[in-house]
N, C-alpha and C positions, 0 to 999 in steps of 0.2 A: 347531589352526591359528590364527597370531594375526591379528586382524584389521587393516589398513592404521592405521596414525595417521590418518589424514586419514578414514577410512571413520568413525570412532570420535568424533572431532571433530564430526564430521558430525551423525553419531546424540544427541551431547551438548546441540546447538544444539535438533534439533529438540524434544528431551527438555525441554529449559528451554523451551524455549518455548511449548511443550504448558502445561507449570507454570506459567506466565504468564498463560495465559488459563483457565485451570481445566480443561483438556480430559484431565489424567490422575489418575485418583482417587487418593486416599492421600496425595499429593505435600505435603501439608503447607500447603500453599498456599489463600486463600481465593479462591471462584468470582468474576468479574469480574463486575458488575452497571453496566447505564449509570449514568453519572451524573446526576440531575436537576440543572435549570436552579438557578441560585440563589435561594432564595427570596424576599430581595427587590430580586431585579430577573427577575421574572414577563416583562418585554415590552420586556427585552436584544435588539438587531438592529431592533426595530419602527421604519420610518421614518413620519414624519406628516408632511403639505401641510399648512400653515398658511397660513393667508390673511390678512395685516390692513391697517388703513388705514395710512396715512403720520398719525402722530400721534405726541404726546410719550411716551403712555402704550408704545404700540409699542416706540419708543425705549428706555424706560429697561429693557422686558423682557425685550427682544434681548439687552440687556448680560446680565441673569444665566439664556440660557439655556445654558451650558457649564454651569453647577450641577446643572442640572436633566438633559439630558444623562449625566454621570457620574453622578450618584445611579441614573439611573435604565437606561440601556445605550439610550434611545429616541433617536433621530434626527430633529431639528427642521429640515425645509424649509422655512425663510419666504420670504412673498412680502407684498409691502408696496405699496399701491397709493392713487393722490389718491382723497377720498371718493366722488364720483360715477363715478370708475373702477370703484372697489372694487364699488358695489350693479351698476352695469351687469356686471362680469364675475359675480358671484355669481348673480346673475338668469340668466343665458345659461347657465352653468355646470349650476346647480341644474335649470334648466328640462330639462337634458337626461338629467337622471338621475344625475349624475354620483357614481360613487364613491370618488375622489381628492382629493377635499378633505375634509379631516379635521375641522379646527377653525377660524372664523372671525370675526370682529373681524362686530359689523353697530350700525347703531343700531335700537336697539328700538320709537319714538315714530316712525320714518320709514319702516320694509321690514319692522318685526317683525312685524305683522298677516298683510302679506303671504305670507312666510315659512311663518307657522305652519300658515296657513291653507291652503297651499299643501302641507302636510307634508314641507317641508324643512328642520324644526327637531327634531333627537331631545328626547323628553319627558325632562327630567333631573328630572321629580320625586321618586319614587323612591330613583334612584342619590343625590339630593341628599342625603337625609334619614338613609341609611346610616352615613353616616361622620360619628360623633357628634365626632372630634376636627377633622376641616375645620369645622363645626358652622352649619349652614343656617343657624340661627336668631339668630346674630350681627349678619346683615346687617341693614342699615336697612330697616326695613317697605314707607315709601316708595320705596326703590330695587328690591327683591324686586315688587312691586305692577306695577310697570313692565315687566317682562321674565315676568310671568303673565299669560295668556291661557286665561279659558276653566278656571280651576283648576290650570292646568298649569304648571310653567316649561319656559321655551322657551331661556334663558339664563341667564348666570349676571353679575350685573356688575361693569364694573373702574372707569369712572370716570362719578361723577356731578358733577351739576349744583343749584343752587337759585337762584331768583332774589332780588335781595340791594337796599340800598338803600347806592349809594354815596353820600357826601358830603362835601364843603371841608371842613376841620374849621376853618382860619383865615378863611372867610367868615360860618360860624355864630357865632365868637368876635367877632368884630369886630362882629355887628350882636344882639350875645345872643340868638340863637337857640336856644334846648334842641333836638335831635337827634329829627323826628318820630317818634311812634308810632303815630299814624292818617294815614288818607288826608286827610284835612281839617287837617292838622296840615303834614303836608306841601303841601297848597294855599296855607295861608295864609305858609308859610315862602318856597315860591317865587316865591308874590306881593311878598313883602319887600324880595326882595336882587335880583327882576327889573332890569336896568339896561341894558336894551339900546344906549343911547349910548356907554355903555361896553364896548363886546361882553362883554358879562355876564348870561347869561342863566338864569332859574331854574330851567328843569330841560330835560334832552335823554333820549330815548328813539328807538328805532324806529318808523320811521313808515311805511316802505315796506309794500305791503300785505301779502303771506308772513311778512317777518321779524316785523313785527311782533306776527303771532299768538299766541306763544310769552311774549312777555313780557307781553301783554293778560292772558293766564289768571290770572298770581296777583291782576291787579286783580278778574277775575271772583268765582275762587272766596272773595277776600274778603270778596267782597258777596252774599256763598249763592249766588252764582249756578256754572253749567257748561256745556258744550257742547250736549249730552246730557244725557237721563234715559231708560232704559227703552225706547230706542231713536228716538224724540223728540225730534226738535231742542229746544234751549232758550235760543238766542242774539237772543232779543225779548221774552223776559222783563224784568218791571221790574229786576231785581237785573242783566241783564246790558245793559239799558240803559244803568242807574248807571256799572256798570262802564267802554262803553265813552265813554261822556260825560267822566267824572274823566278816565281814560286824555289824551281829546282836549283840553278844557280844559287839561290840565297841557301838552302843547304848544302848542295854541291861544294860549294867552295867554300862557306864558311861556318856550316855546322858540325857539329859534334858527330864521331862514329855512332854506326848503330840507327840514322833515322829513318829509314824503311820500317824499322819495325818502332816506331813510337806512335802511338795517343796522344789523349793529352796528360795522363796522368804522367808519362814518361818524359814530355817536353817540359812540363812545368817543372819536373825534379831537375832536370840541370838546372834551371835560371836558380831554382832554389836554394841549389849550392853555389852559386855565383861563380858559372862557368859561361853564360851567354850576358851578352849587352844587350840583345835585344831578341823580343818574341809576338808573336801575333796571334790571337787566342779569342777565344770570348771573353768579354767584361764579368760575366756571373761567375766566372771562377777567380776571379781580382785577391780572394783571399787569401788564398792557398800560394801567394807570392807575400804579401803582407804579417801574415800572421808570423809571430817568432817563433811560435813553437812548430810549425815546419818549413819558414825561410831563414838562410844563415845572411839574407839582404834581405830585412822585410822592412831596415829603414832606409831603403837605398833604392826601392820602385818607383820608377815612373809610368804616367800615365798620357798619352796621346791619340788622337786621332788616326784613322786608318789613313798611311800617304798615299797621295794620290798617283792614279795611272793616268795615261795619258786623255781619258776620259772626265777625268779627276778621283775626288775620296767618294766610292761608290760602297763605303762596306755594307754587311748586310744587318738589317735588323730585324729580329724576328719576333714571333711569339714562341718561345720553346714548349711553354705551357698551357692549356686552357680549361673551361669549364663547360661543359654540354650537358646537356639534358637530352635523354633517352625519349625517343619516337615516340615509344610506346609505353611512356612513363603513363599510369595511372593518377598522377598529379601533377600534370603538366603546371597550374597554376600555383602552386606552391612549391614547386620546383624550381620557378621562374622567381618568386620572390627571394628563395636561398641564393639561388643564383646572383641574381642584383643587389644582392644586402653582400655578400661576399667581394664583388666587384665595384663596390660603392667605393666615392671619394674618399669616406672618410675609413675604410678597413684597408684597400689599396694603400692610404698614407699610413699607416699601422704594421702591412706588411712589409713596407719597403723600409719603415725604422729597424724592423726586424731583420735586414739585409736581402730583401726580395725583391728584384728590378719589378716595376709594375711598369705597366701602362699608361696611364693615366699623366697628360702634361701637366696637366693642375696641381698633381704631384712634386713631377718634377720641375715645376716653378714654385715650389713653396720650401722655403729654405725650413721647414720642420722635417720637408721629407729627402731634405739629402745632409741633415746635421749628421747621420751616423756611415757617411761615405767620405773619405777622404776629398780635397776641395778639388784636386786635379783630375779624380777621378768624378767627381759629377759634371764637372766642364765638360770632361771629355764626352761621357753620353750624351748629354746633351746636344754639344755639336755633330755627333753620329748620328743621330735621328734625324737633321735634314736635311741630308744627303744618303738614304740608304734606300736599300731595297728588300724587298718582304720575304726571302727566301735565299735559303743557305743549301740547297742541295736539286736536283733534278724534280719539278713535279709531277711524279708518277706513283702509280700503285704499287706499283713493283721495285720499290724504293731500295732494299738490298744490290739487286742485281745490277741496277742503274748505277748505282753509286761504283760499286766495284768496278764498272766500266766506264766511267768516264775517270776513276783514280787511274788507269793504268799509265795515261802519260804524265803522272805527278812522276811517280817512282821510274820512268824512265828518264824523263828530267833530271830527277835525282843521280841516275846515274849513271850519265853525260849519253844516255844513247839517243836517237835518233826523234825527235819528240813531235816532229810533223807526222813520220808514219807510224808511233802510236796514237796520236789524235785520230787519223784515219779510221785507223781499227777501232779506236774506242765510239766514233761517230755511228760507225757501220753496227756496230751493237748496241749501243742506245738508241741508233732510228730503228732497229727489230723492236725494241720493248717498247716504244713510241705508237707504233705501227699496230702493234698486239691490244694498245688497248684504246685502240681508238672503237 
């Protein structure tokens, strides 16, 4: 009896199809086995919450992260936020255990203590040291220094800082000045071309009592002196006397009215209007003296090494910036991957074309990555990085307070009073907040 066409048809389908998946033996056919993920792209579909500040570094990473993306199948949420937005939501965030934030933008010398201490910073030492082709050991000692805690690292960094000595180069020529190399060298220079009749003054700095902490330090640590030792204040020491005496003399006598209440954005506007010969500052704001459209000498900067104290050039060099990964990130491993693909050779040199100090010596020996820095000014960091020290301000948790206390004998300095017995008093309240969180 023959069977229907269609019955026959039928039986044909299901028969291939059987053979399709391996379900009938002999068929010639190999058994169907899943397929694994591709291998590399391990953590294809994974999305991450990114957090960072509103900064230029931000900026240029955003642009290449569609690279990072495709190479990798991971999905970058960012979220970009003003600095003090940024620590207040991470604070609030963190504080409540949160698992959704992934990876994070923080500064290390302001909340990293915090942070670590706090154990909301994953230990990357370990995963650091693994991957001998990312390679730990490139970065600058002093910028790695700054983001350790305790043996640990708590981050990893993208843009640093040093503190630099800017100066006129057509004020120094005009009055044959050679370009200091000590602190005494720069005293007697700014005594020279002091001209205040002429709004010409010899040297501008910060003087407000916070900001100026940071830029005090390389005067410190070039006269031996530091905040701390061994958990001991040491901001009344003779050497951090010196310190902050030079510091105030050098406004004292030969800066401009008004620097008690200056920043930096205040200090760099005189030099801007080429009213100072000389200033002392971070490197990462190098522009904001360069640029015409808001210096009236932005072809007339120079760039040098911090002079040395009797110690020598101890300025300091930090990591203003870093990148951590969250404790209790749900993707620690793909966290870690964005993280290293960010911090890699080759995005680092990308960054820093982009005008963002990295890390990275490899970098800074490869003449691609300083074609877009003026040539005195890459010399100049360069020789700052070996001779510096990992920290530009007291390290403690309570990092407002701190600072405001050990600023008080800048602005007595400043303004000629008695600068042993503010050190005193400022010693006597930083060893309390020393004390408190031991």
């Amino acid at each position: 009896m023959k069977k229907p066409k269609k019955f026959l048809r039928g039986v044909a389908m299901v028969l291939s199809l059987a053979m399709t998946l391996g379900l009938v033996a002999g068929c010639g056919t190999k058994t169907a086995t899943p397929q694994p993920a591709a291998t590399d792209k391990p953590y294809a579909g994974t999305q991450l919450r990114v957090v960072f500040a509103n900064h230029p570094w931000a900026d240029a990473i955003k642009a290449q992260l569609p690279e990072f993306e495709q190479k990798t199948g991971i999905k970058v949420n960012l979220e970009n936020f003003f600095e003090d937005q940024l620590t207040t939501k991470l604070t609030v965030e963190l504080t409540s255990g949160t698992t959704t934030i992934d990876a994070m933008m923080f500064r290390p010398l302001q909340e990293g203590k915090l942070f670590a201490k706090n154990g909301w910073l994953n230990d990357l030492t370990t995963q650091s040291q693994k991957d001998k082709a990312w390679d730990i050991s490139d970065f600058n000692k002093g910028a790695i220094g700054t983001v350790t805690m305790d043996n640990k690292l708590y981050g990893v960094p993208i843009v640093t800082e040093r503190e630099i000595l800017y100066y006129r180069k057509d004020i120094l020529t005009q009055n044959n000045i050679a370009v200091p190399k000590t602190l005494d060298e720069l005293l007697a220079a700014a005594k020279k071309v002091n001209d205040p009749s002429k709004k010409l003054y010899g040297f501008v700095a910060r003087g407000k009592l916070s900001p100026a902490v940071t830029q005090l330090s390389s005067f410190l640590y070039s006269m031996g002196g530091d905040f701390a030792k061994d958990g001991k204040a040491t901001v009344n020491t003779p050497e951090a006397i010196k310190a902050y005496q030079t510091y105030g003399d050098l406004q004292r006598l030969y800066g401009p009215p008004g620097t008690l209440n200056m920043a930096w954005p205040e200090a760099f506007a005189v030099f801007q209007q080429g009213q100072a010969a000389f200033l002392t500052d971070a490197d990462s704001l190098y522009t904001n003296l360069t640029d015409p459209k808001k210096s009236t000498v932005s072809d007339k900067v120079g760039f040098a090494p911090f002079p040395a104290g009797s110690a020598g050039s101890k300025p300091y060099n930090i990591t203003s910036w870093a990148l951590a990964l969250n404790a209790k990130s749900k993707n620690q491993d793909a966290t870690w991957e964005f993280i290293k693909w960010a911090t890699s050779k080759e995005q680092v040199l990308k960054m820093q074309q982009a005008g963002n100090p990295g890390a990275r010596e490899s970098v800074w020996n490869n003449p691609e990555g300083l074609k877009n820095f003026p040539a005195e000014y890459a010399a100049t960091v360069k020789e700052s990085m070996k001779t510096s020290v990992d920290h530009d301000r007291p390290l403690v948790i309570n990092i407002g307070p701190a600072r405001d206390a050990v600023g008080g004998p800048i602005q007595a300095a400043i303004q000629g009073k008695d600068v042993k017995a503010a050190a005193d008093t400022a010693n006597a309240a930083f060893q309390a907040i020393l004390d408190k969180e031991k």
